[in-house]
DRENVEX-934715 format. One record per residue: x, y, z of N, C-alpha, C, O in turn. Coordinates in steps of 0.1 Angstrom, whole numbers, plus 2048, in hexadecimal, padded with zeros to 3 digits. Example, Ala and Ser with C-alpha at 12.3 -4.5 7.8 and 13.67 -1.06 7.14 Angstrom:
BEGIN
8847C784E87B7D384E8847DF84E88E7DF855;8807EA8478897F584788180084F88680B850;
REM end
This chain:
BEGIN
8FA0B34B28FA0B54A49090B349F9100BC4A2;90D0AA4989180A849091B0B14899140B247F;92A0BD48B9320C34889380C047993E0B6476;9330CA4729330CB45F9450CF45F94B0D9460;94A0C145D95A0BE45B9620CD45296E0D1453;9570D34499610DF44495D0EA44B95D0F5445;9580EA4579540FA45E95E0FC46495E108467;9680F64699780FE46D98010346398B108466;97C10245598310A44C97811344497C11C43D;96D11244696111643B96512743996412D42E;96812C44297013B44297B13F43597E14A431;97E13443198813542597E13741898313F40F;96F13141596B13240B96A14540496714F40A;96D1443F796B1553F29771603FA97816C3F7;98015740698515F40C99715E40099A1543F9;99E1674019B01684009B515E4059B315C411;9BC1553FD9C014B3FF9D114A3FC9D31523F3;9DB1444019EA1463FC9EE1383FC9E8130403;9FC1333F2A0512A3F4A04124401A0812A40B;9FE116402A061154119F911041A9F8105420;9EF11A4189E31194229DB10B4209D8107414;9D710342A9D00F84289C20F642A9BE0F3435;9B80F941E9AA0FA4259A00F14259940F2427;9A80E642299B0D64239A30CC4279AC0C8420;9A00C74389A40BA43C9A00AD4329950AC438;99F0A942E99B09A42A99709242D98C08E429;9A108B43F9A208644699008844F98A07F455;98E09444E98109645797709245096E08F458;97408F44196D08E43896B07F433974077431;95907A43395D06B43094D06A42394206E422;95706141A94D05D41094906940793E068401;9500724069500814009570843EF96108A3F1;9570823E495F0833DA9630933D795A09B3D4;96E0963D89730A33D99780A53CD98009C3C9;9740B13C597B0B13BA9830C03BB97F0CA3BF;98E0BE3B79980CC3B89990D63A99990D139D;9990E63AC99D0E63A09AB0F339C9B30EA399;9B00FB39A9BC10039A9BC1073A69B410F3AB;9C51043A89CD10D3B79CF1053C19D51093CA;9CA0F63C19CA0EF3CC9D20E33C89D40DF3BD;9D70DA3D89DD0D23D59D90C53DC9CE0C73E1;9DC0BB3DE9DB0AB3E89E70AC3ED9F00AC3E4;9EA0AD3FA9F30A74009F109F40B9ED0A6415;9F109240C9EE0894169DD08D4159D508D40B;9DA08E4209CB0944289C50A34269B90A6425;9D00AC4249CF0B94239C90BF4139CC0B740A;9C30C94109C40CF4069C70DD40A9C20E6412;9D30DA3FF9D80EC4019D90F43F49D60EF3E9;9DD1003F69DB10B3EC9E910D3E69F310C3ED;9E910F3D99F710D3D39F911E3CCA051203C8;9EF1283CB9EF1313C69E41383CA9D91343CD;9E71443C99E114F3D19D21503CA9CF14A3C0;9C91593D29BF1563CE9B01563D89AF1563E4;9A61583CE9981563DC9921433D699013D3CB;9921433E69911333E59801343E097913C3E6;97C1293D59721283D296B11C3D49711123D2;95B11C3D895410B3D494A10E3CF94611A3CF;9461043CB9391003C49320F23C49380E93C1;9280F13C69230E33CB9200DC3C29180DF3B9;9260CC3C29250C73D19320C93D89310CC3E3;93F0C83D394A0C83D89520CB3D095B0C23CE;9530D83C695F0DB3BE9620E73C995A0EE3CF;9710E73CB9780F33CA9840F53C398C0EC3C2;9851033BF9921093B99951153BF98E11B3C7;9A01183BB9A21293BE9A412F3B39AC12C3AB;99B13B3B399B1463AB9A71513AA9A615A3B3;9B01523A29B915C3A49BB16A3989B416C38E;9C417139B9C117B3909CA1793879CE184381;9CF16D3839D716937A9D316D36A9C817236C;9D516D3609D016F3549D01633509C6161349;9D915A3519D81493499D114334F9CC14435A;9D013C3489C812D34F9D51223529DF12034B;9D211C35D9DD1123619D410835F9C8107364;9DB0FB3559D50F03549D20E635D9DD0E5364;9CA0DC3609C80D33669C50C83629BF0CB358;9C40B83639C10B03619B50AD3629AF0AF36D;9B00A735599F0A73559970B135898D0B1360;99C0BB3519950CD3519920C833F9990C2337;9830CD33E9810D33329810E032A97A0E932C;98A0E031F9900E931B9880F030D9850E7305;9850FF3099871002FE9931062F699910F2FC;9961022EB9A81032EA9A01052D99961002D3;9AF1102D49AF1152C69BA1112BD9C51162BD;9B71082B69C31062AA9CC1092A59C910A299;9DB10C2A89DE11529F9EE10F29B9F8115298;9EB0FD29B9F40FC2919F90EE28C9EF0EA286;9FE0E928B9FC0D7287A110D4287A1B0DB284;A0E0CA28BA210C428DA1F0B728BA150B1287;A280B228DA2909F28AA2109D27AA18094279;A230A3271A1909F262A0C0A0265A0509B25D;A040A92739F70AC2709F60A02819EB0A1286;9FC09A2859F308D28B9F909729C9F90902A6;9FC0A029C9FB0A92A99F80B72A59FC0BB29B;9EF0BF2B09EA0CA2B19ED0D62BA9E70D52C5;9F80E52B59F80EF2C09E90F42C19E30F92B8;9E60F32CE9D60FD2CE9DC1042E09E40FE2E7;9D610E2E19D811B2E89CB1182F19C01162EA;9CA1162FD9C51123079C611C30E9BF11B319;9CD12830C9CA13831B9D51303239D313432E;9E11273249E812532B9F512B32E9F8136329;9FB126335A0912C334A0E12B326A1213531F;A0C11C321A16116314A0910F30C9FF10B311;A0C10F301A0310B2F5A050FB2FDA0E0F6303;9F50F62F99F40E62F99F40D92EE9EE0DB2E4;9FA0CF2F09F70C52E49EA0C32E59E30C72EF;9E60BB2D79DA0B42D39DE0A92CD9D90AA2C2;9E309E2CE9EC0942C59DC08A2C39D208A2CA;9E00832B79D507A2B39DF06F2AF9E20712A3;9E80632B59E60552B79DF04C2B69D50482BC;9EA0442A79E40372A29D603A29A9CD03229B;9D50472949CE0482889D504927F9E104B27F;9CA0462719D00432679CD05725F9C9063262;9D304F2539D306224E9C206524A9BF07024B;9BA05D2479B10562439A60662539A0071254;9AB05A2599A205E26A9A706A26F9A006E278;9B007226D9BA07C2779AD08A2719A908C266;9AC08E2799A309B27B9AC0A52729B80A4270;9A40B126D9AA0BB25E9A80C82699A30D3264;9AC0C82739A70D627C9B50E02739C10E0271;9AB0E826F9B10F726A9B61022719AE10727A;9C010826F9BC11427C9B611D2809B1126279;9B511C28C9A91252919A211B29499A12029C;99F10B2929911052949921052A499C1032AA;9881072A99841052BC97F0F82BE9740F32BB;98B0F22C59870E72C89850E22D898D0E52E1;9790D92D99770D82EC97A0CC2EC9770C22E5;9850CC2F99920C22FD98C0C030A9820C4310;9980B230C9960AE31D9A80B331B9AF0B3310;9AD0B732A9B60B532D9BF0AA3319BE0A933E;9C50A332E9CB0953329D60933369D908833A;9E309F3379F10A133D9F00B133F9ED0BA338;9F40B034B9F90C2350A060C135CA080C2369;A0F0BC34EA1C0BE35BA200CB35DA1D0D3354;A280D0368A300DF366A3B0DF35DA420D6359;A3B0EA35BA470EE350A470E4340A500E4337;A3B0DE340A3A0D2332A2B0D632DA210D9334;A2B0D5321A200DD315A130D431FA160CA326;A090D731F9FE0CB3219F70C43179F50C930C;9F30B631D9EE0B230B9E10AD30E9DD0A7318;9D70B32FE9CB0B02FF9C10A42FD9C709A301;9B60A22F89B10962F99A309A2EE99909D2F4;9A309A2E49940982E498708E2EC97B0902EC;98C0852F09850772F398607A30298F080307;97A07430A97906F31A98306431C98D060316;97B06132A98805F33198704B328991044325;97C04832597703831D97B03B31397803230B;98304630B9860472FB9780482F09780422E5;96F04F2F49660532ED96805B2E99730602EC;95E0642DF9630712DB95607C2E59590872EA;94C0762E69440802F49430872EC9420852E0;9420942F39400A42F094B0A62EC94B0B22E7;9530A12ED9620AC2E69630AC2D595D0A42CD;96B0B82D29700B72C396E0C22C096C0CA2C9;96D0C72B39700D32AA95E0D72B09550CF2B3;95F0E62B09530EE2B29540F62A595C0FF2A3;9490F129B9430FB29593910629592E10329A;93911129093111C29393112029C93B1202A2;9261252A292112A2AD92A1392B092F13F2A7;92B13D2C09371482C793B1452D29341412DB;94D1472D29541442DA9571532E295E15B2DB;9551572EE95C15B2F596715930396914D307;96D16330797315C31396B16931F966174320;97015B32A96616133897515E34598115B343;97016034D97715935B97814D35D96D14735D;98214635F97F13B36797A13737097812B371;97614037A96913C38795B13D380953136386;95814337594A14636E94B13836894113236B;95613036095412435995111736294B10D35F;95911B36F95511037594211137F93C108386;93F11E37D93411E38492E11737892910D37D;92C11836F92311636092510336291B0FC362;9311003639310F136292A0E83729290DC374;9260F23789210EC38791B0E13899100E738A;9190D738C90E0D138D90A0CD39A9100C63A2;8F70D739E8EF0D73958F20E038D8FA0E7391;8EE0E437D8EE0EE3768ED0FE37D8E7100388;8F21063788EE1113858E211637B8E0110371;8DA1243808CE12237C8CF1303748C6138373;8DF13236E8DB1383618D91333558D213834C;8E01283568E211C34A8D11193498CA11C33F;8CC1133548C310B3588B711134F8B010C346;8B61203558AC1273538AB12C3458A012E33F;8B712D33F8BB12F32C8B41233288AA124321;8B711932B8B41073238A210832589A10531C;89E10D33389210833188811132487D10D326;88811831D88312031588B12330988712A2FF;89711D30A8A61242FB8AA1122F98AC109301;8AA1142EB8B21082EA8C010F2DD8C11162D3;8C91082E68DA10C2DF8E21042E88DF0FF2F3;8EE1042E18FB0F92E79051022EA90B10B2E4;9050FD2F89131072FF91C0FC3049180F2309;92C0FE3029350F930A94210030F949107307;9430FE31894810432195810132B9580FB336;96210632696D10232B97010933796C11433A;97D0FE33F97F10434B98F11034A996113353;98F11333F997119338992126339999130335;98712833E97F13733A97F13732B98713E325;97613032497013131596412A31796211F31A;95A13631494E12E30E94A12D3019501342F8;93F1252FC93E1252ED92E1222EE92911B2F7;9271282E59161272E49151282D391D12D2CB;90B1212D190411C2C58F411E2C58EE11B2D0;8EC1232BB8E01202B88DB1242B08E312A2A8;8CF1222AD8C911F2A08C912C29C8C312D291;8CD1392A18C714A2998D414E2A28D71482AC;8DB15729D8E41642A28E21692AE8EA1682B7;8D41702B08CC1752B78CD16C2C48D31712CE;8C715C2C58C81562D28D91572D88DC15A2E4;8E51532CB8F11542CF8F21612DD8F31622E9;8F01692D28F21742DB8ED17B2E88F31822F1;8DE1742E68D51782F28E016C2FD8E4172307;8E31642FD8EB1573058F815A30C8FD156316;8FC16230190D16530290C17130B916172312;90317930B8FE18B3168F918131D90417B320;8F01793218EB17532E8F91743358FD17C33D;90016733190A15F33C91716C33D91D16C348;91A17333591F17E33791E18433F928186347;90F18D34390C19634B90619135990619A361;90218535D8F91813659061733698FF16C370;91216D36991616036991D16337591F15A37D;92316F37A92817038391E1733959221763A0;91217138F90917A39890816E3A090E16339C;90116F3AC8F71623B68EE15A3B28E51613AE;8ED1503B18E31413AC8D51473AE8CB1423A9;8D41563B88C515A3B78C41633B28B81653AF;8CE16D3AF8D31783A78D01713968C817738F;8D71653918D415F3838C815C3848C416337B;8BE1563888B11533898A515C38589A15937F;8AA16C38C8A117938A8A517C37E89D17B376;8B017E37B8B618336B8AE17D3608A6182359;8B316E3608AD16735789A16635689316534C;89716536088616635F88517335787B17234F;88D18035788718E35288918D34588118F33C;89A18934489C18933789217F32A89018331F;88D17333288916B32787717232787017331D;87517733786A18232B86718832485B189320;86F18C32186F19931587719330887C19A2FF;87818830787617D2FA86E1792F886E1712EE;
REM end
């Protein structure tokens, strides 16, 4: 039987992780797309841990580390929800507050005054991240990586709270995990979801808001069979 390339480190998953420690060869791994997300780094072949923390995955191949940090440390091509709170360059750049260390841009280039977005403050807007240097503001994106506008842009209505960042990246999983899953098949409402620890939900009555916003709340940190039993009870008794 062919030896599963991450069972000489598999002991690190959910485990205390420090600066330093290396818990995915590369090198052993073939035809695999690995996606990283805060706490880790590429060096050569190695992935190592840059900040303290319980190392986390989620399938098919994300990991990050969870730490007890209160900010969010940005990353490249992390989806963000981010809050308005202020306009520079004559309106054609945006301070919005991302849970980071440092407020991030929003610049809109080579629009006319015509096209430049009227974000007010306070408006919530869902970003891609596109620069996260150290010690330099990060800057955002409404548009994918093809310059569409996608799902991003100003979020009207609905409720924004903030969660964990291990809770937002379980929500973004793919497959869906089966709290989300289990809400969609019976609830219809629009949720999005940053790796920022912000969620945001929408629907057609207060009532579903809220029944959506107590689900992922109380049940998002539980087990994939732990969310399954919840959600079957809960949408009972609707």
């Amino acid at each position: 039987m062919e030896e599963d390339p991450w069972t000489p480190r598999k002991t690190f998953i959910d485990q205390f992780v420090v600066p330093g420690d290396v818990v995915l060869d590369l090198s052993t791994l073939t035809h695999q797309t690995i996606k990283l997300g805060g706490g880790l780094r590429k060096d050569g072949d190695a992935i190592s841990v840059i900040k303290a923390g319980k190392l986390r995955f989620v399938k098919p191949n994300n990991y990050w580390v969870e730490g007890s940090h209160k900010r969010y440390v940005p990353c490249v091509e992390d989806h963000v929800l981010g809050i308005v709170l202020n306009s520079i360059d004559k309106d054609h750049c945006f301070l919005v507050d991302i849970k980071g260390p440092t407020l991030a841009y929003l610049p809109f280039e080579g629009v006319t005054k015509k096209n430049i977005p009227k974000f007010e403050i306070g408006t919530l807007v869902y970003a891609r991240v596109v620069k996260a240097n150290a010690g330099m503001n990060p800057e955002l994106s409404c548009t994918d990586a093809s310059g569409k506008a996608a799902e991003f842009g100003p979020l009207d209505d609905g409720y924004m709270f903030d969660t964990s960042t291990g809770l937002s990246r379980i929500l973004l999983s793919s497959p869906p995990s089966p709290l989300l899953e289990g809400l969609g098949k019976k609830l219809s409402f629009e949720i999005a979801v940053g790796l920022n620890g912000r969620v945001w939900v929408n629907a057609e009555s207060p009532a579903k808001v809220i029944l959506v916003c107590n689900a992922i709340m109380k049940s998002g940190s539980s087990s994939p069979g732990e969310q399954k039993v919840y959600v079957e009870k809960l949408l009972d008794r609707v």
